[in-house]
PQR file with spaces between the fields and no chain letter, atoms N, CA, C, O and H, PARSE charges and radii, in Angstrom:
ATOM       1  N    UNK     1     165.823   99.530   76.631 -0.4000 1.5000
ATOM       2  CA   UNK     1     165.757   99.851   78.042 -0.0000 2.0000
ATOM       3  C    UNK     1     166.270   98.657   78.845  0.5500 1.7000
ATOM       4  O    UNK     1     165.878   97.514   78.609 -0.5500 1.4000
ATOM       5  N    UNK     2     167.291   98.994   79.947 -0.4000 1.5000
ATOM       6  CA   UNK     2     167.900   97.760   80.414 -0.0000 2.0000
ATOM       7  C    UNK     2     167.177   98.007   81.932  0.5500 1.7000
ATOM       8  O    UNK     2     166.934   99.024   82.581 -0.5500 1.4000
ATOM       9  H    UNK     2     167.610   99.922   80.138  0.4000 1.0000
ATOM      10  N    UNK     3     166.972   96.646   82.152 -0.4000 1.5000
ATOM      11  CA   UNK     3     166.019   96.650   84.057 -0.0000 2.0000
ATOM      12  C    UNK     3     167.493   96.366   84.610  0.5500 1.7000
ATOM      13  O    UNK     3     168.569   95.873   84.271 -0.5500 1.4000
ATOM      14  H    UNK     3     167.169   95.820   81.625  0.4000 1.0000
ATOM      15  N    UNK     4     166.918   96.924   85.561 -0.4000 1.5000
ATOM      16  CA   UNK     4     168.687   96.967   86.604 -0.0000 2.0000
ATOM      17  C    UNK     4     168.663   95.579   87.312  0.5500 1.7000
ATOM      18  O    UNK     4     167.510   95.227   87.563 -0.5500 1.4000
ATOM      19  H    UNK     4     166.044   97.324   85.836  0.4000 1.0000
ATOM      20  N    UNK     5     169.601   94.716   87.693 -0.4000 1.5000
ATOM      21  CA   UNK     5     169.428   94.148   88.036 -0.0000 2.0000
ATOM      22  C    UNK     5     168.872   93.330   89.756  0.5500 1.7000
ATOM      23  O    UNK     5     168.842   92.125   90.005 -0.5500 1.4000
ATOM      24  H    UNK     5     170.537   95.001   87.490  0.4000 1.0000
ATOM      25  N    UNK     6     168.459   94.608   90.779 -0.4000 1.5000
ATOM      26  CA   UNK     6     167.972   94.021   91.394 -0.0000 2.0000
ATOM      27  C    UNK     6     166.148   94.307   91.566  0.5500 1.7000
ATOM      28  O    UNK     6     165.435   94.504   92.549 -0.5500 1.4000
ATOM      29  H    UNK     6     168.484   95.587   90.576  0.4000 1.0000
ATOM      30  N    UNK     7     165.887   94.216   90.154 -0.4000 1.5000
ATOM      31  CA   UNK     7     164.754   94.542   89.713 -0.0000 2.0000
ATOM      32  C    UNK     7     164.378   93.116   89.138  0.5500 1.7000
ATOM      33  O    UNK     7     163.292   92.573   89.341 -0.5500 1.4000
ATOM      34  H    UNK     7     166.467   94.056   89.355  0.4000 1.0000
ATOM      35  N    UNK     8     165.308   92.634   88.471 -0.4000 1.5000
ATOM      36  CA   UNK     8     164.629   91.545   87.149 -0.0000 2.0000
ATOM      37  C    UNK     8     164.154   90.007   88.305  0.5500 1.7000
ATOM      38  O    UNK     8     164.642   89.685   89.388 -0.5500 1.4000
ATOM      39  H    UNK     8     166.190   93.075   88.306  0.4000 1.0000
ATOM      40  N    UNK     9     163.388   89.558   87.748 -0.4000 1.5000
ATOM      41  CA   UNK     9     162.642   87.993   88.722 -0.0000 2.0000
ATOM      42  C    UNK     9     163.910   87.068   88.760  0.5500 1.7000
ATOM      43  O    UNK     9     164.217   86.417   89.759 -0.5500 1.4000
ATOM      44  H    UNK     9     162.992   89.820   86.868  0.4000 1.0000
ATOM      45  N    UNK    10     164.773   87.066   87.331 -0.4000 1.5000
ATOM      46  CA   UNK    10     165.646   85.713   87.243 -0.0000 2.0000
ATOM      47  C    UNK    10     166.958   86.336   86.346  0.5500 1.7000
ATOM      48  O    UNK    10     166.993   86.990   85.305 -0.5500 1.4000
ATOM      49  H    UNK    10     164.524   87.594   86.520  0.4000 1.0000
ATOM      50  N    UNK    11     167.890   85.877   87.147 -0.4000 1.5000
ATOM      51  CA   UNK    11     168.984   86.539   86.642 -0.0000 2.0000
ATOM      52  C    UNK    11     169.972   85.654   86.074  0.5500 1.7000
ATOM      53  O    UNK    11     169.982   84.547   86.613 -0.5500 1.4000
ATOM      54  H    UNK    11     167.860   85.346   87.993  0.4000 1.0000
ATOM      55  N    UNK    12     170.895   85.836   85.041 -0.4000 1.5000
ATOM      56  CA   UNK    12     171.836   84.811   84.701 -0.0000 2.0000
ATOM      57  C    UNK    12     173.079   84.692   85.467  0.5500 1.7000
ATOM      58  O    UNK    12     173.418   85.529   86.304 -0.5500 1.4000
ATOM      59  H    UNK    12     170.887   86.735   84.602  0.4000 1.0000
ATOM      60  N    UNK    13     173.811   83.558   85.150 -0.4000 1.5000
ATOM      61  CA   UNK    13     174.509   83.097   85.635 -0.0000 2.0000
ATOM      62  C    UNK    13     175.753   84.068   86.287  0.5500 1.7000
ATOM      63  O    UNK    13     176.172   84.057   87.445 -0.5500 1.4000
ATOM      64  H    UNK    13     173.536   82.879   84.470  0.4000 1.0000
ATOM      65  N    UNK    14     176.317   85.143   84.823 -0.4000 1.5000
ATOM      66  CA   UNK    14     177.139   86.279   85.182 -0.0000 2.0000
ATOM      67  C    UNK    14     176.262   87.370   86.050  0.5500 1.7000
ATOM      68  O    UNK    14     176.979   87.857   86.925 -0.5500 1.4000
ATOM      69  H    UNK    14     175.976   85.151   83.883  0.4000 1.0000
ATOM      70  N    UNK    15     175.197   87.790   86.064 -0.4000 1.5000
ATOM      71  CA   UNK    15     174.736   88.460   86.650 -0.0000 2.0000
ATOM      72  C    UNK    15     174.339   88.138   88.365  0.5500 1.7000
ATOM      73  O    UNK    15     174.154   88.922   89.296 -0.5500 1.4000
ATOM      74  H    UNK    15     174.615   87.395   85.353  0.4000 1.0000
ATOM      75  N    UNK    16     174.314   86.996   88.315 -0.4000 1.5000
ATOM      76  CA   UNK    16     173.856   86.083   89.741 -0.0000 2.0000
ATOM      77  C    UNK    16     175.304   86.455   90.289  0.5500 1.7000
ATOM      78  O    UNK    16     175.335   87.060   91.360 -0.5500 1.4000
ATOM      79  H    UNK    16     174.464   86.359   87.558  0.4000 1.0000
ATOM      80  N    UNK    17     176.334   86.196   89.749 -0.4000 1.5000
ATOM      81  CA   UNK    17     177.776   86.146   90.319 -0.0000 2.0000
ATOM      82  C    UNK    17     178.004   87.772   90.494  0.5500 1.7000
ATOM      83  O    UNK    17     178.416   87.766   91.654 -0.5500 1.4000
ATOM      84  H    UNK    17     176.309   85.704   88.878  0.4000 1.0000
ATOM      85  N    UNK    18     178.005   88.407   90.314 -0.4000 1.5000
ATOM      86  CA   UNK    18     178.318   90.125   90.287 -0.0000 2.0000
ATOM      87  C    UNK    18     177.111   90.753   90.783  0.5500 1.7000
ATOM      88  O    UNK    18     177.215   91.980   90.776 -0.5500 1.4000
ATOM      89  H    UNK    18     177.671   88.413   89.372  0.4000 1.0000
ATOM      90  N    UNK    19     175.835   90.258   91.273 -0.4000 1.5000
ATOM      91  CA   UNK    19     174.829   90.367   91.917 -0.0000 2.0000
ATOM      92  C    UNK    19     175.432   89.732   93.707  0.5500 1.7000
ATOM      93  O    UNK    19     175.112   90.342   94.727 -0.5500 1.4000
ATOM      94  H    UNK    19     175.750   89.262   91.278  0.4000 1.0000
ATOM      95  N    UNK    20     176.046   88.833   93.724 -0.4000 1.5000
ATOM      96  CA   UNK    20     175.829   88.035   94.995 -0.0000 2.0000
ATOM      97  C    UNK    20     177.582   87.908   95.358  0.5500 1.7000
ATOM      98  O    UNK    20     177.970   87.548   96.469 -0.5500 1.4000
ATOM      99  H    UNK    20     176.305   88.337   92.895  0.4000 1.0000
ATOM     100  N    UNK    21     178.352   88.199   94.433 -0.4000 1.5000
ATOM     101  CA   UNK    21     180.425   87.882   95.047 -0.0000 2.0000
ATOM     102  C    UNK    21     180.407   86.734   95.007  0.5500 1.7000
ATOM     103  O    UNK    21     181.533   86.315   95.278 -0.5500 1.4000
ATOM     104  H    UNK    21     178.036   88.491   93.531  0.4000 1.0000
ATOM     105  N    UNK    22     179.617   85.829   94.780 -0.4000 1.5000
ATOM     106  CA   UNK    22     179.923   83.952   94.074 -0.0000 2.0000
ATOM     107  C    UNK    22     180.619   84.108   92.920  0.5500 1.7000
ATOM     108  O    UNK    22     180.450   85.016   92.105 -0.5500 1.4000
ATOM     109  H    UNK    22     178.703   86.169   94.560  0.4000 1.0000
ATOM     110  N    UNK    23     181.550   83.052   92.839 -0.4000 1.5000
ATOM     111  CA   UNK    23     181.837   82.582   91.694 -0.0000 2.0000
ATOM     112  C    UNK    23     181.198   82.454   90.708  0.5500 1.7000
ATOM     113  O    UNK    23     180.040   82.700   91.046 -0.5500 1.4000
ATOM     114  H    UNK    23     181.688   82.315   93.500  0.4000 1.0000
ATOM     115  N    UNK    24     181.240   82.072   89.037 -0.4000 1.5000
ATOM     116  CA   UNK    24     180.414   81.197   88.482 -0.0000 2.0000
ATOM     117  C    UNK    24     180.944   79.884   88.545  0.5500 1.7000
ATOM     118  O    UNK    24     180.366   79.105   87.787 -0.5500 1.4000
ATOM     119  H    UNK    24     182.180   81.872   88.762  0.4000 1.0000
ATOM     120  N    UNK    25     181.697   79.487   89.092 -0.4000 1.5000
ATOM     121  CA   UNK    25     182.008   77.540   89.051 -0.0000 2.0000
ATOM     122  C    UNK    25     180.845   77.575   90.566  0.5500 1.7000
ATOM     123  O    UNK    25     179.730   77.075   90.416 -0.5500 1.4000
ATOM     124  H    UNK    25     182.167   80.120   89.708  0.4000 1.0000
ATOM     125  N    UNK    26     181.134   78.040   91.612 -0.4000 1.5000
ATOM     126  CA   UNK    26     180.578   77.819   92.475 -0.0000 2.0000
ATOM     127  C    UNK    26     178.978   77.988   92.103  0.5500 1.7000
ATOM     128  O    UNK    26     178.232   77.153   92.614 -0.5500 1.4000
ATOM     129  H    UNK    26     182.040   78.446   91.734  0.4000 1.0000
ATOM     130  N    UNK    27     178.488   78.825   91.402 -0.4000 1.5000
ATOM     131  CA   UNK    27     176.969   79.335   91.184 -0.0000 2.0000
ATOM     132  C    UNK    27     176.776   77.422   90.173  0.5500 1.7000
ATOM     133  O    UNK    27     176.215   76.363   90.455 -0.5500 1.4000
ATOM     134  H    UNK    27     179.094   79.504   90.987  0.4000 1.0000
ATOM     135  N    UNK    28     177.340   77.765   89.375 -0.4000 1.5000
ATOM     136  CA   UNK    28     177.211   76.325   88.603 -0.0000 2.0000
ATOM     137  C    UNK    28     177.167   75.057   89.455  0.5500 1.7000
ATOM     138  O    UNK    28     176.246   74.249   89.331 -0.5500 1.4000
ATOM     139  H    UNK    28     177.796   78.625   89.146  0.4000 1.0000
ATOM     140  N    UNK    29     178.086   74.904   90.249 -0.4000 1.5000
ATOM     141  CA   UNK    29     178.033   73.731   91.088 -0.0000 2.0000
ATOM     142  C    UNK    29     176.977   73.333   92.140  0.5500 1.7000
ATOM     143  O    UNK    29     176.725   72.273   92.713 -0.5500 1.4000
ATOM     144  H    UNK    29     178.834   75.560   90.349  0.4000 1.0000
ATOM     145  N    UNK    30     176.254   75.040   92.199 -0.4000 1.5000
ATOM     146  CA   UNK    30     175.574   74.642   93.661 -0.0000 2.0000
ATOM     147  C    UNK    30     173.956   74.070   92.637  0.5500 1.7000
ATOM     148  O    UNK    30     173.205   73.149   92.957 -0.5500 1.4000
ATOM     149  H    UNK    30     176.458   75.901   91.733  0.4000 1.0000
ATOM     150  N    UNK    31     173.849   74.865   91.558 -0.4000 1.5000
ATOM     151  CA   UNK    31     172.331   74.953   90.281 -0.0000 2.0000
ATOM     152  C    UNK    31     172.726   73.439   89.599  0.5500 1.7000
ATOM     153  O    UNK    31     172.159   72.928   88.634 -0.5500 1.4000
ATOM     154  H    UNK    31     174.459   75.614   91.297  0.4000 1.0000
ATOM     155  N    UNK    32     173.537   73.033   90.156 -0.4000 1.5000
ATOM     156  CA   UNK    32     173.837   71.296   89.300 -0.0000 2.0000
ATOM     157  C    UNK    32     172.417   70.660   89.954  0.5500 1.7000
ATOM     158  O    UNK    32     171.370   70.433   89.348 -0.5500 1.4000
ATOM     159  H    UNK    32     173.997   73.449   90.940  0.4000 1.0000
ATOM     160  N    UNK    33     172.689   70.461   91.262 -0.4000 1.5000
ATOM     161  CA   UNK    33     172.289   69.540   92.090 -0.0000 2.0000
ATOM     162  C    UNK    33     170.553   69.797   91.530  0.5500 1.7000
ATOM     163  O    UNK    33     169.893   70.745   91.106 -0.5500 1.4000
ATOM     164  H    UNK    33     173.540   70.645   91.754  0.4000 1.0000
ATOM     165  N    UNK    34     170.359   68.536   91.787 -0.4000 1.5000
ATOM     166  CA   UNK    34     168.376   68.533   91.579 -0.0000 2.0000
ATOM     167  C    UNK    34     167.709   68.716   92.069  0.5500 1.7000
ATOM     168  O    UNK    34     166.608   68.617   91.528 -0.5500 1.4000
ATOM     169  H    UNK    34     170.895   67.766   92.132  0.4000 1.0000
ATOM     170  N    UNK    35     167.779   69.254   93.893 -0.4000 1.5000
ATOM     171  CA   UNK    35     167.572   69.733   94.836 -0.0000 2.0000
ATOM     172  C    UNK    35     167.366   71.116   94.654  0.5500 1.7000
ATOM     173  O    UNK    35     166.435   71.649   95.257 -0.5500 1.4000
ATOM     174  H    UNK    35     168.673   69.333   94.333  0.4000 1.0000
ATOM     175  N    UNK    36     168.313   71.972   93.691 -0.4000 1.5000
ATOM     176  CA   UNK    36     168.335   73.155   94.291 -0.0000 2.0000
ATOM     177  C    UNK    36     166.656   73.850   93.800  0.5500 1.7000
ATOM     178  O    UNK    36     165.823   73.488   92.969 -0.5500 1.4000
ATOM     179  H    UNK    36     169.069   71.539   93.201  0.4000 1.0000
ATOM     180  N    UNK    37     166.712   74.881   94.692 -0.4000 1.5000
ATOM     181  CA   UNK    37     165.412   75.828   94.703 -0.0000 2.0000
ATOM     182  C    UNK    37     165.724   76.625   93.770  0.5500 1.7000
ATOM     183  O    UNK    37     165.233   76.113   92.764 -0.5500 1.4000
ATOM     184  H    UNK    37     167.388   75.176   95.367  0.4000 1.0000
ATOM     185  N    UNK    38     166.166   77.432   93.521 -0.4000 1.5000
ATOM     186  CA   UNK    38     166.382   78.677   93.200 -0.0000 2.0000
ATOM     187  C    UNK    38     167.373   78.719   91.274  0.5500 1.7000
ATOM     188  O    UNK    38     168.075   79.569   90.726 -0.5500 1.4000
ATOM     189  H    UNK    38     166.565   77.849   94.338  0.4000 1.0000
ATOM     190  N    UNK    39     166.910   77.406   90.885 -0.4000 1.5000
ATOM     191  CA   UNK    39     167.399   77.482   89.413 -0.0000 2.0000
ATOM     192  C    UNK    39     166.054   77.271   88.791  0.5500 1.7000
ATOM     193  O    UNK    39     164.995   76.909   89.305 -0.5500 1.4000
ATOM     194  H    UNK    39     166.339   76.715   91.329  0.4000 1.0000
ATOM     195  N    UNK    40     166.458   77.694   87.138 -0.4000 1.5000
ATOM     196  CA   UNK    40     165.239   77.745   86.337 -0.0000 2.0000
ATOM     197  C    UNK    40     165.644   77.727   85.081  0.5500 1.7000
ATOM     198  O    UNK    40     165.935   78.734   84.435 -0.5500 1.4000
ATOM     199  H    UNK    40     167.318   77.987   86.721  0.4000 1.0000
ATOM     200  N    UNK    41     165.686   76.465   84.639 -0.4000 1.5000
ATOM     201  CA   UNK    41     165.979   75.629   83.119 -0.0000 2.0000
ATOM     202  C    UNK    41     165.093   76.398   82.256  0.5500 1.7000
ATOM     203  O    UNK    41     163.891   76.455   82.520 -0.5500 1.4000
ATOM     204  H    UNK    41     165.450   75.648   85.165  0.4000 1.0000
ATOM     205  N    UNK    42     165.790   77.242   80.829 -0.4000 1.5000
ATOM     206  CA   UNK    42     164.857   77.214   80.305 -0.0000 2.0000
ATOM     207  C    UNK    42     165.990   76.366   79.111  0.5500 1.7000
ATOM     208  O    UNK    42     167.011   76.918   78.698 -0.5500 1.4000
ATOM     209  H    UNK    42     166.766   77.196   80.614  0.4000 1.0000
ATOM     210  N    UNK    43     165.670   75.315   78.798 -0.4000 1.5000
ATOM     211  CA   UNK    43     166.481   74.286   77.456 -0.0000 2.0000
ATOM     212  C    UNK    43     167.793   74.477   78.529  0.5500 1.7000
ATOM     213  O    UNK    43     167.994   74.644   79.732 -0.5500 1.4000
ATOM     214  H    UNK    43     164.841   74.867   79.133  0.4000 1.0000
ATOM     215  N    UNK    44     168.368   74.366   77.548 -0.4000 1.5000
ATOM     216  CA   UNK    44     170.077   74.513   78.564 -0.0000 2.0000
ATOM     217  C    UNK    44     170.830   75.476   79.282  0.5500 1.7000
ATOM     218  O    UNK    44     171.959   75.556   79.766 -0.5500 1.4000
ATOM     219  H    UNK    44     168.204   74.230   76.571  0.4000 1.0000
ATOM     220  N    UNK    45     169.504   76.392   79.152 -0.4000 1.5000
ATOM     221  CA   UNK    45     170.384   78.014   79.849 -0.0000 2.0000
ATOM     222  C    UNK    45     169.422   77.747   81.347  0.5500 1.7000
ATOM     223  O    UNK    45     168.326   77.253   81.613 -0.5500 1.4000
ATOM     224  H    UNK    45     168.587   76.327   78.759  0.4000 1.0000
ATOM     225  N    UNK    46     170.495   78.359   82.063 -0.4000 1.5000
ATOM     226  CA   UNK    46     170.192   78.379   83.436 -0.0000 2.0000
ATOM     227  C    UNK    46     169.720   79.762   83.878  0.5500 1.7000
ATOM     228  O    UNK    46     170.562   80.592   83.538 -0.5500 1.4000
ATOM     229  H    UNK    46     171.385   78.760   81.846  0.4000 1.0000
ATOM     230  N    UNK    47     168.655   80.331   84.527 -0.4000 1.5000
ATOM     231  CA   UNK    47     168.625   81.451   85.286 -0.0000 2.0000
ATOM     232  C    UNK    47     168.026   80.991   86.387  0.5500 1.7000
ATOM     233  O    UNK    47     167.345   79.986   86.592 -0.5500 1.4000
ATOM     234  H    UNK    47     167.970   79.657   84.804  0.4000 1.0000
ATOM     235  N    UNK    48     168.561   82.330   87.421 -0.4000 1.5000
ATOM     236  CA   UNK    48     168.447   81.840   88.964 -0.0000 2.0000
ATOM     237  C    UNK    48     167.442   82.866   89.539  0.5500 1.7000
ATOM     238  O    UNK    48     167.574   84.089   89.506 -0.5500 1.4000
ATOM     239  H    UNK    48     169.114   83.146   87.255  0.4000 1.0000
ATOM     240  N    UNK    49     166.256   82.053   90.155 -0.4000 1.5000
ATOM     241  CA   UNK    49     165.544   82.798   90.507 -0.0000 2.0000
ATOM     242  C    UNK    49     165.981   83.685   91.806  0.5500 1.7000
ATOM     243  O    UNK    49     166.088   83.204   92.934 -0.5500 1.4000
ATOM     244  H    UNK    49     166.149   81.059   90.181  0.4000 1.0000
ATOM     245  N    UNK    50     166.207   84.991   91.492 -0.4000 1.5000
ATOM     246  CA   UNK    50     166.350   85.958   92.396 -0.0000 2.0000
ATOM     247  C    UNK    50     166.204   85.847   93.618  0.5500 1.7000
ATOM     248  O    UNK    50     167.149   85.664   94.385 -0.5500 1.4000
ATOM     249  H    UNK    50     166.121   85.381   90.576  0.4000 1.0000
ATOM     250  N    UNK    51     164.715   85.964   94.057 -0.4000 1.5000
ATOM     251  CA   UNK    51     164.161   85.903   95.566 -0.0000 2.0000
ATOM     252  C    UNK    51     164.448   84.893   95.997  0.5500 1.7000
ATOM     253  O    UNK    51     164.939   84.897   97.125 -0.5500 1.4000
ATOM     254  H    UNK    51     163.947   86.113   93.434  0.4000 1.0000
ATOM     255  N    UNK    52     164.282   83.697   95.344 -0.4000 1.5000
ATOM     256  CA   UNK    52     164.502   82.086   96.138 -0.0000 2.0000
ATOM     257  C    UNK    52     166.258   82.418   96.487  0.5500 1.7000
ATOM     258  O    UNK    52     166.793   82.186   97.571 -0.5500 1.4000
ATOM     259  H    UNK    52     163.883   83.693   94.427  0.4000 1.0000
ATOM     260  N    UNK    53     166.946   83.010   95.271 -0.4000 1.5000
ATOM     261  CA   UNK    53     168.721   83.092   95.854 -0.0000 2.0000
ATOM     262  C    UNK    53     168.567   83.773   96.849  0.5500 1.7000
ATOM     263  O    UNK    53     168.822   83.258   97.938 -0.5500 1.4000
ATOM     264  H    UNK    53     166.512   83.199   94.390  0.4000 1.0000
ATOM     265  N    UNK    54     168.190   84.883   96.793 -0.4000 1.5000
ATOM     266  CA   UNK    54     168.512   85.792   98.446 -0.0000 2.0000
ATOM     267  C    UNK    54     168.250   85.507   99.355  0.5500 1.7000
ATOM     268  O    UNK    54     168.834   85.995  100.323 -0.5500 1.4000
ATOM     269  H    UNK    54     167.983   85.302   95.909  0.4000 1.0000
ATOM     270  N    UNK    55     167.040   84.390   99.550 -0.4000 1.5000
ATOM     271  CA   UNK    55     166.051   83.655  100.622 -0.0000 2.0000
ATOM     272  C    UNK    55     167.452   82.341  101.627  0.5500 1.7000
ATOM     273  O    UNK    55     167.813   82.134  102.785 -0.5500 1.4000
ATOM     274  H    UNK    55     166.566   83.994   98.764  0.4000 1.0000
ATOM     275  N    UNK    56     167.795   81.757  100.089 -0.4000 1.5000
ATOM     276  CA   UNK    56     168.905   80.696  100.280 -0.0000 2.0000
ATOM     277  C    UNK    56     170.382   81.383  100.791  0.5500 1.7000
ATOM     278  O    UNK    56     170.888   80.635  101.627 -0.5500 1.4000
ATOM     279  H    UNK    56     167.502   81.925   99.148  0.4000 1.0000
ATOM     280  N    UNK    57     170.928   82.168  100.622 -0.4000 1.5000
ATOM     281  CA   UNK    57     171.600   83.227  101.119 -0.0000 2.0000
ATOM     282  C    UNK    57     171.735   83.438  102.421  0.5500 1.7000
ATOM     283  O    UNK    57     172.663   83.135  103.171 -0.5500 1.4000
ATOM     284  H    UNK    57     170.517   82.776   99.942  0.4000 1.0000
ATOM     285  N    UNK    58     170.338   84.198  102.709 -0.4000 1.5000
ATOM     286  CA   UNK    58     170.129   84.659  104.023 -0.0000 2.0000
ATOM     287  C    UNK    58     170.431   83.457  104.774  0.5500 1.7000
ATOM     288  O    UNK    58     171.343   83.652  105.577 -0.5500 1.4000
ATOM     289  H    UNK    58     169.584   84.444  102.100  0.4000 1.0000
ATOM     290  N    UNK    59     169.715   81.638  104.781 -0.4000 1.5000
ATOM     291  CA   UNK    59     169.723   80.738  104.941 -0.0000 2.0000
ATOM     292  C    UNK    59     171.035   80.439  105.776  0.5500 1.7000
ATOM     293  O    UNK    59     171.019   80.045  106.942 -0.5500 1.4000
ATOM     294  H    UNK    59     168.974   81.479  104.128  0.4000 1.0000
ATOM     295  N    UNK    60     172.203   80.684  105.006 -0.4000 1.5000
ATOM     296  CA   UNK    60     173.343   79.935  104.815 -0.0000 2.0000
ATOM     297  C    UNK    60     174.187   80.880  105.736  0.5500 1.7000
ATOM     298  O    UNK    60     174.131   82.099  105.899 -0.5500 1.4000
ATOM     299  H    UNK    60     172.216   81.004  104.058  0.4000 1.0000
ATOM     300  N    UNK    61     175.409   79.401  106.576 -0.4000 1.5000
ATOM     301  CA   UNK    61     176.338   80.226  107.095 -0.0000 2.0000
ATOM     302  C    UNK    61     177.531   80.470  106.519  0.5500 1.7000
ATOM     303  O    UNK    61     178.310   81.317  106.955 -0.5500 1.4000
ATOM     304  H    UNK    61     175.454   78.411  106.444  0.4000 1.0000
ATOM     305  N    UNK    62     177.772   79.683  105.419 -0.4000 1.5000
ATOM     306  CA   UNK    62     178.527   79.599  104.514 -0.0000 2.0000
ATOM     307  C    UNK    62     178.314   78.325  103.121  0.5500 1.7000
ATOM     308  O    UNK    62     177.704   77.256  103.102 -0.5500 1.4000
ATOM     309  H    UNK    62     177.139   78.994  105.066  0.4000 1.0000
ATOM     310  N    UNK    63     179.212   79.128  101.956 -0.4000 1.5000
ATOM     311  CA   UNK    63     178.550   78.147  100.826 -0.0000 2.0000
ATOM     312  C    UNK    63     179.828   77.553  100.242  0.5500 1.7000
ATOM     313  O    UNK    63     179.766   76.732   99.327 -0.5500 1.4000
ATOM     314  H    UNK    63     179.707   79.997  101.971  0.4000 1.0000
């Protein structure tokens, strides 16, 4: 059974990008920084927490 994706808490990197019209260099570049909110290390894979992205989103006048 697949959860759709604007269902799941944390989404990956390809899914964040085809979820939101970002890039993945840009999704990567912004989840570098140590600042950001809305990433979530698990070992070396990155997923992006959903709500905190859409929150940061709304935020922004451009990225």
């Amino acid at each position: 059974m697949e959860v759709p994706i604007w269902e799941k808490s944390n989404l990956t990197l390809e899914e964040a990008a085809a979820y939101s019209n970002i890039g993945m260099h840009k999704l990567r570049e912004l989840t570098n920084d140590e600042t950001c909110k809305f990433v979530l290390w698990v070992g070396n894979k990155r997923l992006i927490k959903r709500q905190k992205f859409d929150a940061y989103i709304d935020s922004c006048y451009s990225i």
